[in-house]
Structures are given as structure tokens and as C-alpha cells.
N, CA, C and O of each residue as an XYZ file, in Angstrom:
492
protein
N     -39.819      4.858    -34.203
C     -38.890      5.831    -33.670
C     -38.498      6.804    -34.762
O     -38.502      6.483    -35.950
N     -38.127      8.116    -34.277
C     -37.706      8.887    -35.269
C     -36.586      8.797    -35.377
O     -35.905      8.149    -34.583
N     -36.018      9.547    -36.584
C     -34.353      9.192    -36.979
C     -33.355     10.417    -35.965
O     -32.130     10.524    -36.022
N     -34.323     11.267    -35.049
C     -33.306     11.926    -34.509
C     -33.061     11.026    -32.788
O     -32.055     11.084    -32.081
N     -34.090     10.413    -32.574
C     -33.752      9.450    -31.355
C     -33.358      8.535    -31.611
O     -32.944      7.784    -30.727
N     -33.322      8.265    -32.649
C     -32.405      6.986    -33.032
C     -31.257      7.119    -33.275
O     -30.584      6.251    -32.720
N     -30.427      8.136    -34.132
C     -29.534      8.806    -34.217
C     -28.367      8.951    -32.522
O     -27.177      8.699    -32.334
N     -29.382      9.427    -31.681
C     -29.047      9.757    -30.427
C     -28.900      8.556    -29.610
O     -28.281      8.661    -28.551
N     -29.364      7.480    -29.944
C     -29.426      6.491    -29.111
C     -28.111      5.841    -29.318
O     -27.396      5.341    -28.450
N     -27.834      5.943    -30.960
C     -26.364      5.406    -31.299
C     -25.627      5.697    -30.856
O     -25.004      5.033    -30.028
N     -25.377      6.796    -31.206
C     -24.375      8.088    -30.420
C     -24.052      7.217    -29.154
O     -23.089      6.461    -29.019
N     -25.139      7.500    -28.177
C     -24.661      7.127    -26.995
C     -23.832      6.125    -26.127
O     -23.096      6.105    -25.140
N     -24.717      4.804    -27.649
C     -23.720      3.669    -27.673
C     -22.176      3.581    -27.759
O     -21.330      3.022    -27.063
N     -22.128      4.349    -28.884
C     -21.023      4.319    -29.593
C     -19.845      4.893    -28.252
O     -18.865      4.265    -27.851
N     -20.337      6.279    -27.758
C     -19.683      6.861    -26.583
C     -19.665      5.579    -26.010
O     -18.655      4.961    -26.348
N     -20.506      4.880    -25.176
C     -20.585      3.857    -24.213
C     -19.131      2.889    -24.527
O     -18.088      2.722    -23.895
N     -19.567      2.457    -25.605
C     -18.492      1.332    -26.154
C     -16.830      2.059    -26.198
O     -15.811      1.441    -25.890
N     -16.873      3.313    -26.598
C     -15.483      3.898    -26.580
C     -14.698      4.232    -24.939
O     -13.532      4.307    -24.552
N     -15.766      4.341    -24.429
C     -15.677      4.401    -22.980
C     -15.022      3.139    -21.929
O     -14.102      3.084    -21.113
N     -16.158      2.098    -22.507
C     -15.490      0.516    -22.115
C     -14.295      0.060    -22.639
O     -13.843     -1.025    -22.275
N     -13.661      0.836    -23.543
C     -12.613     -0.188    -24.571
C     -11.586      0.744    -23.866
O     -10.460      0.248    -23.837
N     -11.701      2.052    -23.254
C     -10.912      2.850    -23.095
C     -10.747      2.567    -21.025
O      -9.822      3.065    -20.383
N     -11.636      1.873    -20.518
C     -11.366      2.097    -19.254
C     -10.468      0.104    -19.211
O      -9.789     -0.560    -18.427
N     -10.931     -0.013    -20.256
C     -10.269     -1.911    -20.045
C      -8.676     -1.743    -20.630
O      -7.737     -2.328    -20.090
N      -8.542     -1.009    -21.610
C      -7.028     -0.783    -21.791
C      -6.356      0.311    -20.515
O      -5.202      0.713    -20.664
N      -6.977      0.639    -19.571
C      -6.368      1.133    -18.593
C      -6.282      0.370    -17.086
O      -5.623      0.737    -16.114
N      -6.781     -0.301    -17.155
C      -6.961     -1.488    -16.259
C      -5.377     -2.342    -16.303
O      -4.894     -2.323    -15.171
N      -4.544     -3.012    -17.229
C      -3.480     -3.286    -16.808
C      -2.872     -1.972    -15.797
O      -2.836     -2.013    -14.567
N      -2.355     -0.670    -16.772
C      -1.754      0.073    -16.177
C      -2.308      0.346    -14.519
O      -1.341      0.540    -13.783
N      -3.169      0.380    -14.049
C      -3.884      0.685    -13.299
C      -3.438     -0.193    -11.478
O      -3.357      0.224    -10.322
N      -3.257     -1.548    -12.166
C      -3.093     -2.917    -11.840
C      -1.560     -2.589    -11.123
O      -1.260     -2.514     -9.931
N      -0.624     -2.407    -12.506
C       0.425     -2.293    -12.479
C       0.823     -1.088    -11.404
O       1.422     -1.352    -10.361
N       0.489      0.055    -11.713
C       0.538      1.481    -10.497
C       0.169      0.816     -8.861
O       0.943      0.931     -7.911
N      -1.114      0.150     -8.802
C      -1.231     -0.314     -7.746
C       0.145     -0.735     -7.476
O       0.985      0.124     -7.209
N       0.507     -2.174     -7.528
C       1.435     -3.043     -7.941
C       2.791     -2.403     -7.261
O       3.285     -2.926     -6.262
N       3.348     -1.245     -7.869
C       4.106     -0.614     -7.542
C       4.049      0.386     -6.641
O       4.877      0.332     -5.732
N       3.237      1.347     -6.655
C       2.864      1.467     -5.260
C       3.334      0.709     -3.779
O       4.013      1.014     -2.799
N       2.759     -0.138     -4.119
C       2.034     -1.301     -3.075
C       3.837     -1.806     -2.748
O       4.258     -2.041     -1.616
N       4.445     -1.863     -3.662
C       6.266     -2.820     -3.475
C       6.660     -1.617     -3.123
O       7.464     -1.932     -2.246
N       6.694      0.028     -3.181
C       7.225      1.338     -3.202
C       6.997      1.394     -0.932
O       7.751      1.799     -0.047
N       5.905      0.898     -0.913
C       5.522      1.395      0.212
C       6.403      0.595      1.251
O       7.065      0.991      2.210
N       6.153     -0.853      0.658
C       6.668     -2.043      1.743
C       8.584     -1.626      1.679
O       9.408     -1.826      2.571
N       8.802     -1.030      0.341
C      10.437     -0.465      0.606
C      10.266      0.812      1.390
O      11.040      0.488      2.291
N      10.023      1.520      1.601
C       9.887      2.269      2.632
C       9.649      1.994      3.827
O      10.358      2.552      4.665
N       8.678      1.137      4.246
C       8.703      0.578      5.476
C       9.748     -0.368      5.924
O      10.097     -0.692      7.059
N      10.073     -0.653      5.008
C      11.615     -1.948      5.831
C      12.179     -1.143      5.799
O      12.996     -1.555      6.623
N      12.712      0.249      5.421
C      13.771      0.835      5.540
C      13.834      1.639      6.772
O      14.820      1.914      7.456
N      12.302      2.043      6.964
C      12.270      3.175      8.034
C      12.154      2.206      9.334
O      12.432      2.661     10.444
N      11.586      0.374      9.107
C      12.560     -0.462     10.542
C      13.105     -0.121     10.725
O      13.197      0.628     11.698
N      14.115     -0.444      9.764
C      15.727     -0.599     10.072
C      16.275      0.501     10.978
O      17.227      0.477     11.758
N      15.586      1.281     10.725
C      16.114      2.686     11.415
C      15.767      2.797     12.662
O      16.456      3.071     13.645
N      14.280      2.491     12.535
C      13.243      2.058     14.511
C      14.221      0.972     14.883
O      14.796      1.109     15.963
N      14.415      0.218     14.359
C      15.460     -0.935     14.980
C      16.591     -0.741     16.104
O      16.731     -1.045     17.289
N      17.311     -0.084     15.125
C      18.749      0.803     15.824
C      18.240      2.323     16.789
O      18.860      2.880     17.695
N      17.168      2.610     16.302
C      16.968      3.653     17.391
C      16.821      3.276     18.787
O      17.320      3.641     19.851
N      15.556      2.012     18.237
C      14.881      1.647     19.698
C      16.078      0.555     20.715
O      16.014      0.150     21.876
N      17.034      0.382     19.695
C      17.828     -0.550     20.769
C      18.831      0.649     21.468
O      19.066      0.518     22.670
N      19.351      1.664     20.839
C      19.973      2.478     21.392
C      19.763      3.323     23.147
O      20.505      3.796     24.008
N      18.145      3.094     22.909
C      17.771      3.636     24.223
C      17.104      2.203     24.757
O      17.432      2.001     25.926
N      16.579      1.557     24.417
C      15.703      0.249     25.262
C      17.152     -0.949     25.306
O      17.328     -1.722     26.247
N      17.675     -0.902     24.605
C      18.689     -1.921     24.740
C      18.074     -3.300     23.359
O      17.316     -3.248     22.390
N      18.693     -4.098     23.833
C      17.844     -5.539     23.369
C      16.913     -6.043     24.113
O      16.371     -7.012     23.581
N      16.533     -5.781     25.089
C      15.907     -7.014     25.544
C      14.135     -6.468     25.619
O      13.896     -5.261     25.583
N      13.373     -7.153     25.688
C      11.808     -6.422     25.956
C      11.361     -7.158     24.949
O      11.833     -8.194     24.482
N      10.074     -6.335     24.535
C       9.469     -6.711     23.480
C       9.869     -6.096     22.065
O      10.147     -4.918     21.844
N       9.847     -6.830     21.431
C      10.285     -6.416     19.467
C       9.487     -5.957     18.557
O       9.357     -6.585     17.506
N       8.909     -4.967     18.746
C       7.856     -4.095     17.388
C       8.299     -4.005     16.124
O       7.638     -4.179     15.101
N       9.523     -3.709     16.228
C      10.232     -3.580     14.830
C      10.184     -5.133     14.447
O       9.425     -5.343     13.501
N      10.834     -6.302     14.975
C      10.348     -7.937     14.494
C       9.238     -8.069     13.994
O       8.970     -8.411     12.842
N       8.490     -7.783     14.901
C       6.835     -8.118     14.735
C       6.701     -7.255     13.617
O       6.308     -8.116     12.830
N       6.729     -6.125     12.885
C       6.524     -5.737     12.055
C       7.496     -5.819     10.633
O       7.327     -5.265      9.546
N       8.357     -6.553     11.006
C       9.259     -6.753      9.576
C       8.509     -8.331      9.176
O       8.133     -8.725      8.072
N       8.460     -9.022     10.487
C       7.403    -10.170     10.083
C       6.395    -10.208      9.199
O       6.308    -10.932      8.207
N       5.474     -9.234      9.674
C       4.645     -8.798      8.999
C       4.504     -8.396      7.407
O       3.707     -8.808      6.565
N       5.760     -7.271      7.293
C       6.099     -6.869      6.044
C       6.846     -8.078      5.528
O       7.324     -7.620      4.490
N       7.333     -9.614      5.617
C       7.335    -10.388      4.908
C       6.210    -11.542      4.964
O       6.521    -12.602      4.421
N       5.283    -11.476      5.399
C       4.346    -12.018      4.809
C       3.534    -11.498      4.077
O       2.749    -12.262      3.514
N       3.405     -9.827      3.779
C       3.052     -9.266      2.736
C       3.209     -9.657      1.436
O       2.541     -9.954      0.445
N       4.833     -9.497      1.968
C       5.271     -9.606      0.654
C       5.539    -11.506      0.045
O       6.026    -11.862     -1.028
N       5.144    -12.173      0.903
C       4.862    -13.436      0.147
C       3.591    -13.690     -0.435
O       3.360    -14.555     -1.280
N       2.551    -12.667      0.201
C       1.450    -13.155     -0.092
C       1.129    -12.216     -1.534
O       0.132    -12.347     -2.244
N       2.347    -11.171     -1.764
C       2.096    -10.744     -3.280
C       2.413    -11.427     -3.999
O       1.751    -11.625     -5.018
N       3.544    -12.045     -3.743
C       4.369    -12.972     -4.975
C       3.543    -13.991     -4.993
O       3.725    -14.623     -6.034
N       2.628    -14.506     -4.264
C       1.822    -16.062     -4.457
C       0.359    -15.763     -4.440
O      -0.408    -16.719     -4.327
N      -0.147    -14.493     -4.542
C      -1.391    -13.847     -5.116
C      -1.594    -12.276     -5.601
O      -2.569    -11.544     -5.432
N      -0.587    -12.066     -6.130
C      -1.004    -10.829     -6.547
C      -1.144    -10.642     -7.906
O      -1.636     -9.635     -8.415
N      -0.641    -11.772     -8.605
C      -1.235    -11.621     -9.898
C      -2.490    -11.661    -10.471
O      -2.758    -11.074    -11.519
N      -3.337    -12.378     -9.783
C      -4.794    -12.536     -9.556
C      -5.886    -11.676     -8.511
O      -7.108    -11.651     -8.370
N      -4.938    -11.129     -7.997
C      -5.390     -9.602     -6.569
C      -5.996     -8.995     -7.343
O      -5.632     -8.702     -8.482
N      -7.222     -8.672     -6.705
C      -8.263     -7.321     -7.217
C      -7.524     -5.861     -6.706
O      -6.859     -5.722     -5.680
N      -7.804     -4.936     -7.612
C      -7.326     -3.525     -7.196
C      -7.244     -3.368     -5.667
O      -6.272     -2.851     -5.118
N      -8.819     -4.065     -4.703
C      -9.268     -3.803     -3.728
C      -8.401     -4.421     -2.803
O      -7.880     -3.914     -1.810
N      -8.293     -5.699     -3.285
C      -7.287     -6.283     -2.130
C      -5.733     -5.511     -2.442
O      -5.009     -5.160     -1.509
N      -5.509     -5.393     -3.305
C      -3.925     -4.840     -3.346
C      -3.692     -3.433     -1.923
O      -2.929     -3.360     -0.960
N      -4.730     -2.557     -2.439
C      -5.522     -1.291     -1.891
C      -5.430     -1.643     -0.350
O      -4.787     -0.850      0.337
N      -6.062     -2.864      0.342
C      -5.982     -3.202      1.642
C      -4.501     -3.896      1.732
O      -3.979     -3.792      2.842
N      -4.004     -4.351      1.077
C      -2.641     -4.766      1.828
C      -1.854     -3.540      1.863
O      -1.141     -3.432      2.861
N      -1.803     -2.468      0.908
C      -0.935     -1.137      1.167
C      -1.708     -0.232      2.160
O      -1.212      0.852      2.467
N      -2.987     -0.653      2.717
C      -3.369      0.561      4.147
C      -2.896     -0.644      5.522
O      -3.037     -0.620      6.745
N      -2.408     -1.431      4.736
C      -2.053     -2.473      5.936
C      -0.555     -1.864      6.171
O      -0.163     -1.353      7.221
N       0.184     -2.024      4.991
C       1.893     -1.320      5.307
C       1.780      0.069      5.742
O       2.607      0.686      6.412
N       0.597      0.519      5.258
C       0.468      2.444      5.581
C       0.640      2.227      7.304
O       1.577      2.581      8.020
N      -0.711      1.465      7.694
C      -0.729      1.471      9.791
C       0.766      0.839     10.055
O       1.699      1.253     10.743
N       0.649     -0.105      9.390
C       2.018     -0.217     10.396
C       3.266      0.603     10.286
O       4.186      0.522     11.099
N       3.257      1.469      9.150
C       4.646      2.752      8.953
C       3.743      3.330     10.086
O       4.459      3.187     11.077
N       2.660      3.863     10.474
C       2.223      5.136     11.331
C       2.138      4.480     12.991
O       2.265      5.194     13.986
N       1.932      3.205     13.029
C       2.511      2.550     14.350
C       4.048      2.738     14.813
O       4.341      3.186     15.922
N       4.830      2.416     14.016
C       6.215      2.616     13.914
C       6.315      4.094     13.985
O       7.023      4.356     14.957
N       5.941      5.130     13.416
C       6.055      6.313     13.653
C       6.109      6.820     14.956
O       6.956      7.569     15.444
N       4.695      6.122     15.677
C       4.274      6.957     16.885
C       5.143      5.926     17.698
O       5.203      6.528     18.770
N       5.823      4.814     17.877
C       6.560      4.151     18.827
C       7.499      5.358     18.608
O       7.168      6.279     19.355
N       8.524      5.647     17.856
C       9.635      6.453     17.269
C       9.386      8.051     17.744
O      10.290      8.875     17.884
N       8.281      8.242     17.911
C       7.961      9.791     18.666
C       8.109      9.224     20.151
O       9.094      9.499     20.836
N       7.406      8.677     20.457
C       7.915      7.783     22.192
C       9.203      7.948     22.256
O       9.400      8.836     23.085
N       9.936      7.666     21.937
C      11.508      7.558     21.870
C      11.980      8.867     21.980
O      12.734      9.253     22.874
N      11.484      9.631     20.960
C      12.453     10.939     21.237
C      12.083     11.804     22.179
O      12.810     12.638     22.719
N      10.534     11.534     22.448
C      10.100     11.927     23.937
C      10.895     12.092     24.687
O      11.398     13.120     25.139
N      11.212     10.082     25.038
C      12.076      9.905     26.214
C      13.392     10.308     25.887
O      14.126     10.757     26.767
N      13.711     10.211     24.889
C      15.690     11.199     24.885
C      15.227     13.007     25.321
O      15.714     13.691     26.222
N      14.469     13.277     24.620
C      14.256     14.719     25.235
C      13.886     14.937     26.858
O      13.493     16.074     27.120
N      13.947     14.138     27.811
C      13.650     13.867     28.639
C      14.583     13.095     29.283
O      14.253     13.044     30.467
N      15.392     12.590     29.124
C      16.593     12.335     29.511
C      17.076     13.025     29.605
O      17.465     13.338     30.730
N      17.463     13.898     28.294
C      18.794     15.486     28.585
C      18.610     16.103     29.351
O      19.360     17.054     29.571
């Protein structure tokens, strides 16, 4: 080999290796953003229940079926199943449990447009 492809071959290494050392020290942070994210979202969604809660009883009353239950249910088994695997959670799974809290905020949404439907439709 000549000393200018050899030269070049290092190089490339060297990039390579600065590259790996630089994407593995970003990997906690990375982890962590998920992480928070992921607890950022599920507080938003219990909050914006709470709110479907009192809306939907205001016009449905109590009695029927419970979406807002069924979905706070939900958002606590999330959140047990972070505290008893998320330290070991791949990016990917973290990633699917927050498009899991995402549908159910946009389920809750569109019940909550139903609603004001029917009040606009009442008046």
C-alpha cells in the first residue's frame, strides 16, 4: 500500500472512532430526553382527563360508559410499567409507550369535540 492510502485509511478510522465515542456519550442524554418526554406527556394527559372528566360528566352525567377511567387506567399502567422497566427500555420501546399516551390524548380529544358538538347543539 502506499503511504497516501494508508494515511487515508487512518484518517477514516480515527473519524470512525471519534464518531462512536461521540454518539455513546450521547446515548445517556438521549435515554434521559426520551425519559422525560415520555413522564412530560403522561402529565399532560392526566391533566387534560381531569378536565374530559368534569366536562363529560357535566353533560352525560355519571352514569354510561367511562373513557376518561379507562384511560387514566391506562395512563397508570404506563406509568408502572416505566418505573419497573424503563431503566432497561430501549429508545424504541420508550418511543412506543409515548405514541401510546400521544392516541390516547387524540382519542380524548375527539370524544371532547363530541361534546362541544353536542353543547353547540343544545343552545
Amino acid at each position: 500500500m502506499t503511504s497516501p492510502v494508508l494515511l487515508w485509511i487512518l484518517v477514516a478510522a480515527g473519524v470512525a472512532i471519534i464518531v462512536a465515542i461521540i454518539f455513546r456519550q450521547n446515548a445517556p442524554r438521549r435515554r434521559a430526553r426520551a425519559v422525560r418526554e415520555l413522564l412530560d406527556a403522561a402529565d399532560a394527559l392526566e391533566a387534560r382527563l381531569r378536565t374530559a372528566r368534569a366536562e363529560i360528566e357535566a353533560v352525560a352525567g355519571e352514569q354510561g360508559p367511562d373513557p376518561v377511567g379507562d384511560a387514566m387506567r391506562e395512563m397508570l399502567r404506563q406509568r408502572l410499567w416505566l418505573r419497573d422497566h424503563g431503566r432497561e427500555a430501549s429508545l424504541e420501546q420508550l418511543a412506543e409507550v409515548r405514541a401510546s399516551i400521544d392516541s390516547a390524548r387524540s382519542r380524548i380529544e375527539a370524544q371532547l369535540a363530541k361534546i362541544a358538538q353536542a353543547r353547540a347543539f343544545q343552545i
